[in-house]
Backbone as numpy.savetxt, mean C-alpha at the origin, in Angstrom:
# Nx Ny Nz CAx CAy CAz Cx Cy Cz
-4.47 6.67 -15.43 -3.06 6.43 -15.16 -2.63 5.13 -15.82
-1.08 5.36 -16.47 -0.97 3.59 -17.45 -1.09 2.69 -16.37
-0.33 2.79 -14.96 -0.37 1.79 -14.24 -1.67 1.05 -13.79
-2.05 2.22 -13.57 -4.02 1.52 -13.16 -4.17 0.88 -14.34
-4.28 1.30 -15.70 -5.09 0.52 -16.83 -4.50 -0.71 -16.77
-3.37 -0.57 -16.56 -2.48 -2.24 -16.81 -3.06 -3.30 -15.58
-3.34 -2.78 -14.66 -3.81 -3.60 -13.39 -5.37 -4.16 -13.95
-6.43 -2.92 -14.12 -7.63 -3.10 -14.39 -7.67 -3.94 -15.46
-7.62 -2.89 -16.92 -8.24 -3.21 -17.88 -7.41 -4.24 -18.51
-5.74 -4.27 -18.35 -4.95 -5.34 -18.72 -5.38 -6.82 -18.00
-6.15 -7.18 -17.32 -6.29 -8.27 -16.90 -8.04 -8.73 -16.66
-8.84 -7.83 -17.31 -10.00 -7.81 -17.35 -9.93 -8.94 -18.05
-11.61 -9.76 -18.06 -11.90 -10.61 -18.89 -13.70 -10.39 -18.87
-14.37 -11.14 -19.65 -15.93 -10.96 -20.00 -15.93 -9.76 -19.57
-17.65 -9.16 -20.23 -18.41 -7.42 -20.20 -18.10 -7.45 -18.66
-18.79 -6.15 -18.93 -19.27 -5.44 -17.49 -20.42 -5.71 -17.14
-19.93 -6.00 -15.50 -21.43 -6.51 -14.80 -23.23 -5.30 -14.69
-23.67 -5.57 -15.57 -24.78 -4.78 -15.86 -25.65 -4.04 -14.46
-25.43 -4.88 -13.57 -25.68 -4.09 -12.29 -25.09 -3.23 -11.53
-25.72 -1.65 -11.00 -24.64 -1.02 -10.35 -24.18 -0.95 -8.81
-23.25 -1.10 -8.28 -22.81 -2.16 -7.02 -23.56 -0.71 -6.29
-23.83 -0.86 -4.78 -24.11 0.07 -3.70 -22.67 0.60 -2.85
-21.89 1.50 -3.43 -20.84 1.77 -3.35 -20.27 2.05 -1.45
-21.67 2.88 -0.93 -21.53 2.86 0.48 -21.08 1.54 1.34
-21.94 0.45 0.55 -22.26 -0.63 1.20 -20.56 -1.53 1.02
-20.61 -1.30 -0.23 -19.21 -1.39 -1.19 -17.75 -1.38 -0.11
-18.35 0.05 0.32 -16.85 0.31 1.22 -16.70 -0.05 2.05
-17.72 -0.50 2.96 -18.50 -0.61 4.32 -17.45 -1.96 4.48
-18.05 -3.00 3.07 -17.85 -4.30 3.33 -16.25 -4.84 3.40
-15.75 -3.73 2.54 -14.49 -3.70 2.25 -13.41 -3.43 3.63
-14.15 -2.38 4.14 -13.24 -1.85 5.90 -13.56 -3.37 6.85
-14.68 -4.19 6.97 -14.37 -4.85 7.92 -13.52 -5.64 7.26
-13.44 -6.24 5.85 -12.66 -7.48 5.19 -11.23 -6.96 5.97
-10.77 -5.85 5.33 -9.03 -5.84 5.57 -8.86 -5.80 7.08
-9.58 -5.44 7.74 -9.82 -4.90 9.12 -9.77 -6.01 9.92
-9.96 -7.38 9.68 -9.78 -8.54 9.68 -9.24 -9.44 9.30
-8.48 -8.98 8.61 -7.03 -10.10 7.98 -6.30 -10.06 8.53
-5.73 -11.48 8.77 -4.69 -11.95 9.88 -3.48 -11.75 9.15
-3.47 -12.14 8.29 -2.07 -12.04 7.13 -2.41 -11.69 5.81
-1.06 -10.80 5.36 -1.49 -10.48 4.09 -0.44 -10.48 3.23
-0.14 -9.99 1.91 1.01 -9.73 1.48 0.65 -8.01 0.01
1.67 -7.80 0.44 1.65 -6.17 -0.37 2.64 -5.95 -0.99
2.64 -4.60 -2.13 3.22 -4.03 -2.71 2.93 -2.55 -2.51
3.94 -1.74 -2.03 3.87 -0.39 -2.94 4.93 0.30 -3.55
4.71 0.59 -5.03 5.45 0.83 -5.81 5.46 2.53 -5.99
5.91 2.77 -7.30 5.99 4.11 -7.53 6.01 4.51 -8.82
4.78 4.85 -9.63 4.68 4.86 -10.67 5.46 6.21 -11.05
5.42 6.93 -10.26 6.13 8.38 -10.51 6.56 8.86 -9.26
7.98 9.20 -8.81 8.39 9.42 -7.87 9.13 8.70 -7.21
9.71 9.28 -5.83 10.24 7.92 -4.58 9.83 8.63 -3.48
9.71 7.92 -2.13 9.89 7.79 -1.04 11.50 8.31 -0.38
11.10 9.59 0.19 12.65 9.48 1.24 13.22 8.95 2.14
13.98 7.88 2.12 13.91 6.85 3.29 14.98 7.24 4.02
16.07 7.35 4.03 17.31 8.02 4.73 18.16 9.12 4.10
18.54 9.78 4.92 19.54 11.04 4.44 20.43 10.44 2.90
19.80 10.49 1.91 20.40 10.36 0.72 19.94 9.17 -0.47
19.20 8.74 0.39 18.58 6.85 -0.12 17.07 7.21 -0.07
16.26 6.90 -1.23 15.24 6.81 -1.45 14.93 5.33 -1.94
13.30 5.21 -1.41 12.95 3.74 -1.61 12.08 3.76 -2.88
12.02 2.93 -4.06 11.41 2.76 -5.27 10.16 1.78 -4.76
10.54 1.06 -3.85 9.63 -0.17 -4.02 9.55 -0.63 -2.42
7.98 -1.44 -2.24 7.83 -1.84 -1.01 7.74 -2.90 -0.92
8.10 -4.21 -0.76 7.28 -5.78 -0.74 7.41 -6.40 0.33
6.17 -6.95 0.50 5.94 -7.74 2.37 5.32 -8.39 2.43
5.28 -9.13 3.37 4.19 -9.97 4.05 4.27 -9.54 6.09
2.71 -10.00 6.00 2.82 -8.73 7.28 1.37 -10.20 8.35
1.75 -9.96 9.09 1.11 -11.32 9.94 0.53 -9.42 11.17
-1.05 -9.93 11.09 -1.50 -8.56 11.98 -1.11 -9.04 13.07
-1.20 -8.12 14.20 -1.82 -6.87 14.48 0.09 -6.00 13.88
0.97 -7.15 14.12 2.51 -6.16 14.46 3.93 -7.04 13.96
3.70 -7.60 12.81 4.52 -8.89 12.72 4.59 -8.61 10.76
6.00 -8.32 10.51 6.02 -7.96 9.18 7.50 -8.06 8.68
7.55 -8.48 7.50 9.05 -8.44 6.95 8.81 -8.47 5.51
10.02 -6.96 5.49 9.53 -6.59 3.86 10.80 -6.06 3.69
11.21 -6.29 2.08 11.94 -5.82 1.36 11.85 -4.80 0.15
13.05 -3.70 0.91 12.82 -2.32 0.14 14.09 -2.18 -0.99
13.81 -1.58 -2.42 14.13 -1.54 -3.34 14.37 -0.05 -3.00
15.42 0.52 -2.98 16.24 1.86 -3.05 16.63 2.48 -3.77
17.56 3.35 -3.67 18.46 4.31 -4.59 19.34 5.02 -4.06
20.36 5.26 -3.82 21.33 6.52 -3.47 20.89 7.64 -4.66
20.93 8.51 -3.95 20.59 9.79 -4.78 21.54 10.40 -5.77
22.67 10.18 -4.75 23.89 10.97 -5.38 24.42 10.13 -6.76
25.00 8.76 -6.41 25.10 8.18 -7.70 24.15 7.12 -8.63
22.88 7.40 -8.10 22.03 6.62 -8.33 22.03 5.24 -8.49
23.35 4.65 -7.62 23.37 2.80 -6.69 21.78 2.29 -6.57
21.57 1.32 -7.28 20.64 0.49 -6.70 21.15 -0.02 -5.54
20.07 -0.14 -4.08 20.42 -0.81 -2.91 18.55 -1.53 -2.81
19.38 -2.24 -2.04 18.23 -3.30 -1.40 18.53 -3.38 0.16
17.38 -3.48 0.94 17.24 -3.29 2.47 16.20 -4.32 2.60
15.97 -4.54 3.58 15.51 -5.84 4.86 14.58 -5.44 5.93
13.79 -5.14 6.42 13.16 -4.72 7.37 12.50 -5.51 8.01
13.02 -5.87 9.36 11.76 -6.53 10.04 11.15 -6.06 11.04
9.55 -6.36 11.26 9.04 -6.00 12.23 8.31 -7.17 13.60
8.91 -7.00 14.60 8.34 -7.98 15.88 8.11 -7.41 16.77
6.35 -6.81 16.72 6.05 -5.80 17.70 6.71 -4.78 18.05
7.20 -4.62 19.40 7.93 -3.21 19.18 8.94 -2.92 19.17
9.82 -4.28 18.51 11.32 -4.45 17.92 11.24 -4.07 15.98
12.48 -3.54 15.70 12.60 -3.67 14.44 14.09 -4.22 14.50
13.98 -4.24 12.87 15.24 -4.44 12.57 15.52 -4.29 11.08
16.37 -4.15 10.38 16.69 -3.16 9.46 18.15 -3.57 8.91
18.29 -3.97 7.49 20.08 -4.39 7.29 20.65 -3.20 6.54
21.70 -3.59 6.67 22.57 -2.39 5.79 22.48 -2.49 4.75
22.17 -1.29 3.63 22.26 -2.03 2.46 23.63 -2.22 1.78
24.27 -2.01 2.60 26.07 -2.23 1.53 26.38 -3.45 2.31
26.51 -4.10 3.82 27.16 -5.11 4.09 26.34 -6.14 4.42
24.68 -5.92 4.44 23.78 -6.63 4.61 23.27 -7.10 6.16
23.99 -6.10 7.25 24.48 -6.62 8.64 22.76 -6.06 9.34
22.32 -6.72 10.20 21.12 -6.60 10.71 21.43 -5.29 11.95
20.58 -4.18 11.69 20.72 -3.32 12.68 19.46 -2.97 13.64
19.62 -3.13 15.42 18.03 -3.61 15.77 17.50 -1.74 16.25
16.40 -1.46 15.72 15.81 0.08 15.82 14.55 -0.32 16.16
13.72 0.59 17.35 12.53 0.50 17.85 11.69 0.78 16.40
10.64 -0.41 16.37 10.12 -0.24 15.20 9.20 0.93 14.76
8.76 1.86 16.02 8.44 3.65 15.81 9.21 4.10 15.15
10.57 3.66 14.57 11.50 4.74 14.09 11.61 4.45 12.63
10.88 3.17 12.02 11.37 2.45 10.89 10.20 3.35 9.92
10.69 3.37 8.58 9.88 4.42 7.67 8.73 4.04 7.49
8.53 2.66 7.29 7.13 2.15 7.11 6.47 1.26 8.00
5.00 2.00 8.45 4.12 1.71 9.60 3.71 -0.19 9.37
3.98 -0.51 10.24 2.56 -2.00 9.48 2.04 -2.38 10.80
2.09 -1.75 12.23 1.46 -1.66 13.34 -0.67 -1.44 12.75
-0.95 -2.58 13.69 -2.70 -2.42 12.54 -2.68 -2.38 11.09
-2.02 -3.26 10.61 -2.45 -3.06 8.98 -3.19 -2.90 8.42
-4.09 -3.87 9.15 -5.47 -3.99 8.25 -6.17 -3.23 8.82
-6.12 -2.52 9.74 -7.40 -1.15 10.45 -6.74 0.00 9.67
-5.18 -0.20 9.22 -4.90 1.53 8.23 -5.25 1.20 6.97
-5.48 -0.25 6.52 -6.18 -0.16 4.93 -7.98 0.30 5.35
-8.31 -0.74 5.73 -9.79 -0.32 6.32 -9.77 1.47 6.57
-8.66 1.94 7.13 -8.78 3.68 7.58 -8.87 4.24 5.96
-7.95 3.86 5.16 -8.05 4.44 3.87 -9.37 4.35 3.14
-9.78 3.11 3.09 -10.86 3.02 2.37 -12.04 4.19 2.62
-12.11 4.05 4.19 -13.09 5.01 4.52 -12.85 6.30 4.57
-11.62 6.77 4.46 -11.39 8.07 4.39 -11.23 8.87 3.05
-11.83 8.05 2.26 -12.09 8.35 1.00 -13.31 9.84 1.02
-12.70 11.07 0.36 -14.17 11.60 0.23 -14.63 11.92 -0.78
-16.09 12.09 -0.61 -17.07 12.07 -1.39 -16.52 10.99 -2.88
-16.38 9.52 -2.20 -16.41 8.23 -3.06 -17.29 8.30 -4.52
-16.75 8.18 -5.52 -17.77 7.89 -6.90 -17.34 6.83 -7.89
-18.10 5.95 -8.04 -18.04 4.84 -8.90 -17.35 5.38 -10.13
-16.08 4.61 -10.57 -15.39 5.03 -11.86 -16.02 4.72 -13.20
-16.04 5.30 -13.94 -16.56 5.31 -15.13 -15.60 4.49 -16.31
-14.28 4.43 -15.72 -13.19 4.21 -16.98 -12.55 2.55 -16.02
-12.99 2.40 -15.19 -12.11 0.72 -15.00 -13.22 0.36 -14.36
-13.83 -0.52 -14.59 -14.58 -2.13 -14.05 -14.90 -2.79 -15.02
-16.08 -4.11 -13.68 -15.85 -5.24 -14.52 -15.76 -6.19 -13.73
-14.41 -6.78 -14.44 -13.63 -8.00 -13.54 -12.74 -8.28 -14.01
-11.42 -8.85 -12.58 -10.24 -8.82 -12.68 -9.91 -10.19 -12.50
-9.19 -10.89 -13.65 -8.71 -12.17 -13.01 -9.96 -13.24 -12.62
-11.11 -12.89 -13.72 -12.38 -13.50 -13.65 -13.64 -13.13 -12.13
-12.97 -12.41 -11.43 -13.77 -12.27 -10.37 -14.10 -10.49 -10.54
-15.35 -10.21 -10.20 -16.04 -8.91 -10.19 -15.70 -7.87 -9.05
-15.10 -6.61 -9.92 -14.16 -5.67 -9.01 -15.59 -4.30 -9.17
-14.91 -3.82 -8.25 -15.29 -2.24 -7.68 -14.68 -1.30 -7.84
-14.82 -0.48 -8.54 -13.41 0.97 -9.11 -14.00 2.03 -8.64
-13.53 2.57 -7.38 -14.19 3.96 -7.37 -13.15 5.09 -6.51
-13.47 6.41 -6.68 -12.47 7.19 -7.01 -12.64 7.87 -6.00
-11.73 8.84 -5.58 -12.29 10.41 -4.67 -10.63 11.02 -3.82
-11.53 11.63 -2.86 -9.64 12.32 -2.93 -9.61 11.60 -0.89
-8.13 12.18 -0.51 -7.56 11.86 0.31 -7.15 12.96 1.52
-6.97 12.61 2.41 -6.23 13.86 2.96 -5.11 13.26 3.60
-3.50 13.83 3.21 -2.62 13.20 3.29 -2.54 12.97 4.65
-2.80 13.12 5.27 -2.49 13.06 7.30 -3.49 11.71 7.36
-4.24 11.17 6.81 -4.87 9.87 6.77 -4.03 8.80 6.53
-2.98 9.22 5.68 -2.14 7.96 5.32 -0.68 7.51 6.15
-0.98 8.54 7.40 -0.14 8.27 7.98 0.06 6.60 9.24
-0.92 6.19 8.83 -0.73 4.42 8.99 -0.01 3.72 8.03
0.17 4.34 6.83 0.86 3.87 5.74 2.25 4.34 6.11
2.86 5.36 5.95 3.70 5.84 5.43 3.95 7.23 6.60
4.89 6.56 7.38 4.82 7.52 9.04 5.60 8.79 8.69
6.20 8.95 7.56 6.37 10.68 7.36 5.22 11.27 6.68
4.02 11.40 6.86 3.35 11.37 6.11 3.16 13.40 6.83
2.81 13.98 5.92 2.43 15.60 6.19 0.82 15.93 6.88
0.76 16.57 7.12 -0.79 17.01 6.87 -1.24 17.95 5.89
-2.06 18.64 5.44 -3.08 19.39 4.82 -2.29 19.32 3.47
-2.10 17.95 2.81 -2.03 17.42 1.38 -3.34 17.13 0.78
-3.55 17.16 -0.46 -4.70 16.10 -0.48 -4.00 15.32 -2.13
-4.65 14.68 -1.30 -4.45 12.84 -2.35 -5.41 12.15 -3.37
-5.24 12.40 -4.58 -6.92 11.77 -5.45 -6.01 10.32 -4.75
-7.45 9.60 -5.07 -7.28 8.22 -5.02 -7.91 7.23 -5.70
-8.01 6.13 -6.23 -8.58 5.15 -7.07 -8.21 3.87 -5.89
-9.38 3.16 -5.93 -9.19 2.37 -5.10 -10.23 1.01 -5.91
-9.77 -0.39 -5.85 -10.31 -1.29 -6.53 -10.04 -2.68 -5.50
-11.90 -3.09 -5.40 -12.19 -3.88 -4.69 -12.87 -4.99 -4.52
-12.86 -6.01 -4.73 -13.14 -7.49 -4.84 -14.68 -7.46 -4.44
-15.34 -7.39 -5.25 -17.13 -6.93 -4.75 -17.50 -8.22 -3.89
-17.11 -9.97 -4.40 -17.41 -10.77 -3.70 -17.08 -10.92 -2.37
-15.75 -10.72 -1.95 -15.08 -10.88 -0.83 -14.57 -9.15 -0.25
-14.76 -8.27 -1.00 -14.51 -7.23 -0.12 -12.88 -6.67 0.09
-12.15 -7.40 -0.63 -10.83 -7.49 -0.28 -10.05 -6.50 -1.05
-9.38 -5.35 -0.90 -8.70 -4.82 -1.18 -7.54 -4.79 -2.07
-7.69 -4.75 -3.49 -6.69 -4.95 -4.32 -6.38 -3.95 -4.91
-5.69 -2.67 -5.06 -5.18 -1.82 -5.09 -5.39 -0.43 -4.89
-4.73 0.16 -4.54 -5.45 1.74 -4.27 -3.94 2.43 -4.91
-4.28 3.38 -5.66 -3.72 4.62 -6.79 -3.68 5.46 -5.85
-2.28 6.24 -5.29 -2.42 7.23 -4.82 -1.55 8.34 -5.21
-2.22 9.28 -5.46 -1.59 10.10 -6.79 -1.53 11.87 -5.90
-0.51 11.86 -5.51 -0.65 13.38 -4.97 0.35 13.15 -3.49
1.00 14.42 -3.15 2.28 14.62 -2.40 1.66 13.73 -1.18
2.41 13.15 -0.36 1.99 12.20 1.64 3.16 12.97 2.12
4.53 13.03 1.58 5.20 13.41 2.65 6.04 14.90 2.27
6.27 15.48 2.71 6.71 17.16 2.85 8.35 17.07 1.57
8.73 15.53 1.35 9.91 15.60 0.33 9.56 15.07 -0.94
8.02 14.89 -1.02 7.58 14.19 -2.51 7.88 14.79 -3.29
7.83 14.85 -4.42 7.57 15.76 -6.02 6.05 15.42 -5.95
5.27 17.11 -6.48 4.19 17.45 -6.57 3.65 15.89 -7.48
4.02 15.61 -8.26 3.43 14.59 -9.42 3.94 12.98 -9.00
3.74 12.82 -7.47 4.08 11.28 -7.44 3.27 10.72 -7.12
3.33 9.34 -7.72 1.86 8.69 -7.65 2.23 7.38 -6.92
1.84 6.76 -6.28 2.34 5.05 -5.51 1.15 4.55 -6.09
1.09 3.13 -5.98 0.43 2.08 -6.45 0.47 1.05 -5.26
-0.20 0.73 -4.44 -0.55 -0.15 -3.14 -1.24 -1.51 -3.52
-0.52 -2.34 -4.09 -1.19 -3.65 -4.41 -1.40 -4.79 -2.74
-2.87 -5.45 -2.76 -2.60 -6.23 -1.57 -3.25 -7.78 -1.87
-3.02 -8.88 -1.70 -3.09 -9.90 -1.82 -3.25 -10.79 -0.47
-3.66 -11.62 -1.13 -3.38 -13.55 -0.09 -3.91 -12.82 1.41
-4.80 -12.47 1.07 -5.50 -12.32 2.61 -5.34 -13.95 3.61
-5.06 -13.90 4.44 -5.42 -15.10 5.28 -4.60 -16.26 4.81
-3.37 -15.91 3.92 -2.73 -16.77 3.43 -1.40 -17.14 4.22
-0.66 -18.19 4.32 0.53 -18.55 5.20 1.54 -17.48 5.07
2.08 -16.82 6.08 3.60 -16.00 5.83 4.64 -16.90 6.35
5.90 -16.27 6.71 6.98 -16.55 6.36 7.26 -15.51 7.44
7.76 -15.28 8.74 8.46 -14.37 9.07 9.73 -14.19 10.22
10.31 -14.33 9.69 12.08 -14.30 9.88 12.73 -13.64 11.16
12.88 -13.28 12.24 13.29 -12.18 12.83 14.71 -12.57 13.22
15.44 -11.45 13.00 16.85 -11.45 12.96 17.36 -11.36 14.57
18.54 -12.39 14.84 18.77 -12.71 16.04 19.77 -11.36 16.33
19.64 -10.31 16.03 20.80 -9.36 16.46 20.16 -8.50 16.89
């Protein structure tokens, strides 16, 4: 996929590490890392496709910072369907408050955060859920190495879309999802997972998201709107 190569191989530097990692162990180490991050910050994009977020508005783009177990504020990159308006939205999450702006007047609207499109309740136990719900996992042949000077983990396998429903709460069941997933061999830390195949019942057959995650354990920022 171009987007994966641009992540991987666009930012690779020195060969490939001549040893081959223990991929079980690989994943193992990887579910407690995210599974344990207090704070994080993410992306998910859309290399092909959108997200249906409201009767007519689809979301292009995800960006956040998310303080675990239930504490998150992220900004969504949209679309009106009909005239294809760029909009931008606001979402916050404070346990089992949300809140949510308009995207035309910018006005804060407060919705139980069960109702908001995207999950971030346990973040790091639904990245940790992904990792492991990988099946039958196989070391990639076409991206490793190292990213950004530090030694990554590329390995591949498929999904079953009702797994990703910690991600992405419209999520269907009996989809399945290839997946590419790439992982910080030193620290275990989760830096992107490729997910290429329908999650929710309004996808197009050929949409792929891109789940970038960063700054484990790093300071957030989180805002909650007094309305």
């Amino acid at each position: 996929m171009a987007l994966l190569a641009l992540i991987v191989a666009g930012a690779c530097g020195g060969g490939a590490p001549t040893t081959t990692p223990d991929l079980p162990a690989t994943i193992q180490k990887s579910a407690e890392r995210v599974s344990n991050a207090k704070t994080l910050r993410f992306v998910l994009a859309h290399e092909r496709g959108t997200t249906a977020l409201l009767p007519g508005v689809v979301a292009t783009r995800f960006a956040g910072q998310v303080a675990v177990p239930d504490r998150a504020q992220i900004t969504v990159n949209a679309q009106a369907v009909q005239f294809g308006t760029a909009l931008e939205m606001k979402i916050v999450v404070d346990g089992d408050r949300g809140f949510i702006s308009d995207p035309v007047s910018g006005a804060w609207q407060s919705v139980p955060a069960l109702y908001l499109p995207f999950n971030v309740r346990g973040f790091g136990e639904t990245l940790a859920g992904i990792a492991r719900a990988v099946e039958s996992p196989t070391l990639s042949t076409t991206a490793s190495g190292t990213v950004n000077g530090r030694r990554v983990v590329v390995f591949t396998g498929a999904l079953k879309s009702e797994s990703l429903t910690g991600l992405i709460s419209t999520a269907t069941t009996g989809k399945r999802v290839n997946a590419t997933l790439t992982v910080d061999y030193e620290s275990g830390e989760l830096r992107t997972a490729v997910l290429a195949g329908q999650v929710t019942d309004t996808d197009a057959p050929d949409v792929v998201r891109v789940l970038t995650v960063s700054d484990f354990d790093k300071p957030v920022e989180i805002v909650v709107p007094s309305a």
